[in-house]
Every structure is written in structure tokens, then in C-alpha cells.
C-alpha positions as CSV (number, residue, x, y, z in Angstrom):
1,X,-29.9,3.5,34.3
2,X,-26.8,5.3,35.7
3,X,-28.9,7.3,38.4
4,X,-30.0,3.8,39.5
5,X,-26.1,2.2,39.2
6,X,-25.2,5.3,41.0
7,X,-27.8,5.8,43.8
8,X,-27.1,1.5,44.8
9,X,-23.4,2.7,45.9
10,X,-23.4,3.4,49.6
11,X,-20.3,5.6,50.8
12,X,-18.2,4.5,54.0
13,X,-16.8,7.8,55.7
14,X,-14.5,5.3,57.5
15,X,-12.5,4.6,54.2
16,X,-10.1,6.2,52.5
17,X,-11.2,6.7,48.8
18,X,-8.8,4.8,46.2
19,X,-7.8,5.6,42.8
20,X,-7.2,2.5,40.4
21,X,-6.6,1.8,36.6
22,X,-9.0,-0.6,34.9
23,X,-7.2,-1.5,31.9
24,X,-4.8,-3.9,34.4
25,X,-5.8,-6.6,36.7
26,X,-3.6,-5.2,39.5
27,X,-5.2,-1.7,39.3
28,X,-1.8,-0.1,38.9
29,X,-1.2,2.5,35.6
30,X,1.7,1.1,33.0
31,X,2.2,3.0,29.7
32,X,1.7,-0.6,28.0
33,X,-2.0,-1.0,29.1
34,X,-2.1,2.9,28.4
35,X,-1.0,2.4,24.8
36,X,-2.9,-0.1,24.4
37,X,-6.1,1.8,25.8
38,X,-5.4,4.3,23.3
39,X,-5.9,1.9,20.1
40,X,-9.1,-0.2,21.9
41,X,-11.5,-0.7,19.5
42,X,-9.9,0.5,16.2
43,X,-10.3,-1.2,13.0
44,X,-7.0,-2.8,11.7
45,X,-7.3,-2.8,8.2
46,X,-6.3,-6.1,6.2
47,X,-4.1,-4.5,3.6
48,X,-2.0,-3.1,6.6
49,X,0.5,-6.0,6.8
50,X,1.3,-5.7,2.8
51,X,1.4,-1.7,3.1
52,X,3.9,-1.5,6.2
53,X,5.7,-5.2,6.8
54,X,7.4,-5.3,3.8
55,X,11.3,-4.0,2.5
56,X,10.0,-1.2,0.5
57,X,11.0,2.0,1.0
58,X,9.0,4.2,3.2
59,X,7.9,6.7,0.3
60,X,6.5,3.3,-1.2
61,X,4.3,2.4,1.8
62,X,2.9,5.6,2.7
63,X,2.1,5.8,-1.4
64,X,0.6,2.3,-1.5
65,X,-1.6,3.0,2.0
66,X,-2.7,6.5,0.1
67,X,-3.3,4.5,-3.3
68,X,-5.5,1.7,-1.3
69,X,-7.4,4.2,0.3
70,X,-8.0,6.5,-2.8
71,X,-6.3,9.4,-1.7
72,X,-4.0,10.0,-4.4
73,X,-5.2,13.3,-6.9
74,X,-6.2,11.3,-9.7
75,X,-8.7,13.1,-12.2
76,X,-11.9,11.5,-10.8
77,X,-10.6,12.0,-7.7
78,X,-9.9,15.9,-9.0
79,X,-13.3,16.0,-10.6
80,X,-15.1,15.2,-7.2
81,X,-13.4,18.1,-5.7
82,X,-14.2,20.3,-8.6
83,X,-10.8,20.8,-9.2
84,X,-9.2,21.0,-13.0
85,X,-8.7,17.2,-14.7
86,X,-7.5,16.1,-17.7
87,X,-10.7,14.0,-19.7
88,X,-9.1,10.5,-19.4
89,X,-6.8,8.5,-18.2
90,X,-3.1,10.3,-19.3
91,X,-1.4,6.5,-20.0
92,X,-4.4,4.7,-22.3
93,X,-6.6,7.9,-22.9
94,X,-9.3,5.4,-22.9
95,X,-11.0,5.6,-19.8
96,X,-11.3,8.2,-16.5
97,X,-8.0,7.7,-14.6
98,X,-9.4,6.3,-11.0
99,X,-6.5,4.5,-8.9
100,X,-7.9,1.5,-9.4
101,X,-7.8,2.0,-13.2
102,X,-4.4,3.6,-12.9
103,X,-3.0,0.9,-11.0
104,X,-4.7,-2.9,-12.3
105,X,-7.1,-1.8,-15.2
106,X,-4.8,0.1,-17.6
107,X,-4.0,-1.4,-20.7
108,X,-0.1,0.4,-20.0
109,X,-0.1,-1.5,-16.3
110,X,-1.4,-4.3,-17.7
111,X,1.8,-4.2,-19.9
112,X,3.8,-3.8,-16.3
113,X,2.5,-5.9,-14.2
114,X,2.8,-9.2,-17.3
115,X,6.6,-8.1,-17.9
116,X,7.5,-8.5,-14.1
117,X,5.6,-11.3,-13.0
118,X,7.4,-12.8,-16.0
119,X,10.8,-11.1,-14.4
120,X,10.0,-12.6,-10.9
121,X,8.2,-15.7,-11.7
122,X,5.3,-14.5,-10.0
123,X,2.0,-15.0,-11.9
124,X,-0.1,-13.7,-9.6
125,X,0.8,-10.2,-10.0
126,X,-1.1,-10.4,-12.9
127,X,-4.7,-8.1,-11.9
128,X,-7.8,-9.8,-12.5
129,X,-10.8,-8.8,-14.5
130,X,-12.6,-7.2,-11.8
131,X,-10.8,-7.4,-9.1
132,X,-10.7,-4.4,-6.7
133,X,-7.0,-2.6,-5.7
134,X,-7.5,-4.2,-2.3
135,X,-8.1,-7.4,-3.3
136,X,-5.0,-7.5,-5.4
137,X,-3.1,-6.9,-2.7
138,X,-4.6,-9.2,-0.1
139,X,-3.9,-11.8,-3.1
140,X,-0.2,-11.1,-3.2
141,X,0.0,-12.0,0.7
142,X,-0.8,-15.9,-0.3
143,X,2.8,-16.1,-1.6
144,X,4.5,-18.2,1.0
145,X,8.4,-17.8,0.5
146,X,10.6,-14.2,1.1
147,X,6.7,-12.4,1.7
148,X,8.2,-9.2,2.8
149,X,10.7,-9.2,-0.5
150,X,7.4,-10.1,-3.1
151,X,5.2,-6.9,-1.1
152,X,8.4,-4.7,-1.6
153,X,8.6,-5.6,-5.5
154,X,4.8,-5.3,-5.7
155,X,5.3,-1.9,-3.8
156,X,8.0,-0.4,-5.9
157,X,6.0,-1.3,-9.0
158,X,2.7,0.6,-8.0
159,X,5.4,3.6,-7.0
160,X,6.9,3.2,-10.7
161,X,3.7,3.7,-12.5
162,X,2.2,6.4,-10.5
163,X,5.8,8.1,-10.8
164,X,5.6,7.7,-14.5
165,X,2.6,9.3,-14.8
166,X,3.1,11.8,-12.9
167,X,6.0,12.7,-15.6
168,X,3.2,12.7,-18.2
169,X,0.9,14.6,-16.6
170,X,3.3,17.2,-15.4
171,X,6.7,17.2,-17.5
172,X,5.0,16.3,-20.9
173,X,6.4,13.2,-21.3
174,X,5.5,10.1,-23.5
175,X,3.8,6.8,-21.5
176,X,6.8,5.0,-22.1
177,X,7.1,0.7,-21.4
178,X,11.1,0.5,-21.5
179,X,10.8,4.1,-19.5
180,X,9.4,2.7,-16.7
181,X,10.8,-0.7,-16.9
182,X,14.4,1.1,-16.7
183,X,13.3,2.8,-13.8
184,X,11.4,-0.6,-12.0
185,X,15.2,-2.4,-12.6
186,X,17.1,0.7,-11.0
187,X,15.0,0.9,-7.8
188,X,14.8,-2.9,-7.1
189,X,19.2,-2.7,-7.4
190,X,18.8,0.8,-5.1
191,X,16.9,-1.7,-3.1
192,X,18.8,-4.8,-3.1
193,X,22.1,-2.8,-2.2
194,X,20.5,-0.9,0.4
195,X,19.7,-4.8,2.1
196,X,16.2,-3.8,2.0
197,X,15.3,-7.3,-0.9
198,X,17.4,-9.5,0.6
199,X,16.5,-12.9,-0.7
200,X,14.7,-13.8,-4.2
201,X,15.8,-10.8,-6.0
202,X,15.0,-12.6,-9.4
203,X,13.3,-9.8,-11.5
204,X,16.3,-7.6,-11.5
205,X,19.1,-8.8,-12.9
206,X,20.2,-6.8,-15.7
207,X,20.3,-10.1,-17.9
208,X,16.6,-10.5,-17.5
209,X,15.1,-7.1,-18.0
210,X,16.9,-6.3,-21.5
211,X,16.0,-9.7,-22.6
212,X,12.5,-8.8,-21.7
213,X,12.3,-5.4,-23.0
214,X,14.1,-6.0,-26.4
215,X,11.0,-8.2,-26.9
């Protein structure tokens, strides 16, 4: 086929040969159509607006985009490497500790994630039965009002629990609900300060979260 295409081209030694760029109409090169000849094709995934158009933090999204994508050293993620692993799940010790289980399925996120969609006001926080990590998070996107304020809160929550247990897993310490409820409350006022939750910062007051923890 491209012997045929190319033997059908007859040559003119009377013309000057032309160079031209095909990504713009006018034939001329521009860095935009450049850029965006780089990217043609690609697959945009659908969790990227929640992972990188929200307030968080940037150690929040890049964790978040690692977590969706299972790329975060949990033990069955340790275990198909054949690398060392603790048997089960170092917050419930009921199950194998997979990101998905860390994150919606634990009975200690569980816990989390009912105490601060109480905070916020935000029921749908709440993980489904069955309901993969990515699907939670393409659910959170249907809130209409302050979106990029609710992904940051959802954000800095998933950061808290993996944070926590990582203080289990490497510093000894206890799965602890009022631990990691402290530390939820002290980021989202970090965040707040810093301007990054601007509006609808219900779920952090200070009033709120010891009413909820002395539950």
C-alpha cells in the first residue's frame, strides 16, 4: 500500500521542495499544536479531575493518583512482588490489606469516613458495599457546590488513613479513631489558613470534631 501511495507521486524538478507542519491548517510549526501533538491519542483518565483539580495539597494528589492506580506498597501489593508482608490488614487484622480494602472496606475507615461525612454533612462519603476505589471517587464529583473544597476534604482523608497506618506498620503504634481524627481536624485548619478550603469548611471546626469524638 505505501509503495503504491508512493510510486502515484510524480516529482516536478521545476519546484522548489517545501517543508510544512500538519498539525495546523496554515502549515506553519507553533509549540501549541506541538504540545498538543505530543498528548494525541492518550487516554485521560476519569478520576483525573478529582486527583489534580481540587485544593489539596500536592503530597495529597500525587498520593490519591498512586492510591487509584494501586501503586501504593500495601501487603498484597508486597506479596506480588515477593517482598516481606505482614498476614492482614495492620488496622482490622481481618482481612489482606489491598488499597481498596485500606481505603473504603476497613471496618477502621469505615469508622472515618461515617464521622466526617457526619462533620461535613456529606453522606456520600460514605463507601458502598462493593463499590471499587475509583468509583468512589467518580461519586464524590456529583456534589454540585465548592467541588474543588469537598475533593480536597475527601483527599486529605485518604492521606490521613494511609498516614496512620503507616505509623502502625512502621512506628508500632495503636489503630487509633480520635488519633487520626486529631490529625484529619489539624490538616483541614493547615488547609483552611493556607486559603487552599476556601468556602464550606464545615467539618473542621474545633466545636464539631470534639463533639463527635467524645461520642
Amino acid at each position: 500500500l505505501l509503495w503504491t501511495c508512493v510510486s502515484s507521486i510524480t516529482l516536478n524538478d521545476d519546484s522548489q521542495d517545501s517543508v510544512t507542519w500538519a498539525w495546523e491548517s496554515n502549515g506553519c510549526f507553533s509549540t501549541r499544536s506541538a504540545y498538543a501533538a505530543r498528548f494525541s491519542g492518550r487516554q485521560v483518565s476519569p478520576t483525573a479531575d478529582f486527583t489534580w483539580q481540587s485544593r489539596a495539597p500536592l503530597r495529597c494528589r500525587f498520593f490519591s493518583w498512586l492510591a487509584i492506580k494501586d501503586r501504593c506498597w500495601t501487603s498484597v501489593r508486597l506479596a506480588r512482588h515477593g517482598l516481606p508482608h505482614q498476614a492482614a490488614c495492620p488496622m482490622c487484622d481481618q482481612h489482606q490489606e489491598s488499597m481498596q480494602h485500606l481505603m473504603l472496606e476497613c471496618s477502621f475507615a469505615n469508622q472515618i469516613w461515617l464521622a466526617v461525612g457526619r462533620l461535613a454533612n456529606k453522606e456520600e462519603v460514605q463507601p458502598r458495599y462493593g463499590e471499587s476505589l475509583e468509583q468512589w471517587c467518580l461519586r464524590q464529583e456529583d456534589v454540585s457546590a465548592n467541588r474543588k473544597a469537598h475533593r480536597a476534604k475527601c483527599l486529605l482523608v485518604m492521606w490521613t488513613i494511609w498516614k496512620h497506618r503507616n505509623d502502625v506498620v512502621f512506628n508500632g503504634a495503636t489503630p487509633s479513631f480520635q488519633q487520626a481524627m486529631q490529625r484529619i481536624h489539624e490538616e483541614g485548619q493547615l488547609s483552611a489558613r493556607a486559603g487552599l478550603i476556601k468556602e464550606d469548611n464545615i467539618g473542621f471546626e474545633v466545636a464539631q470534631f470534639a463533639w463527635d469524638v467524645s461520642e
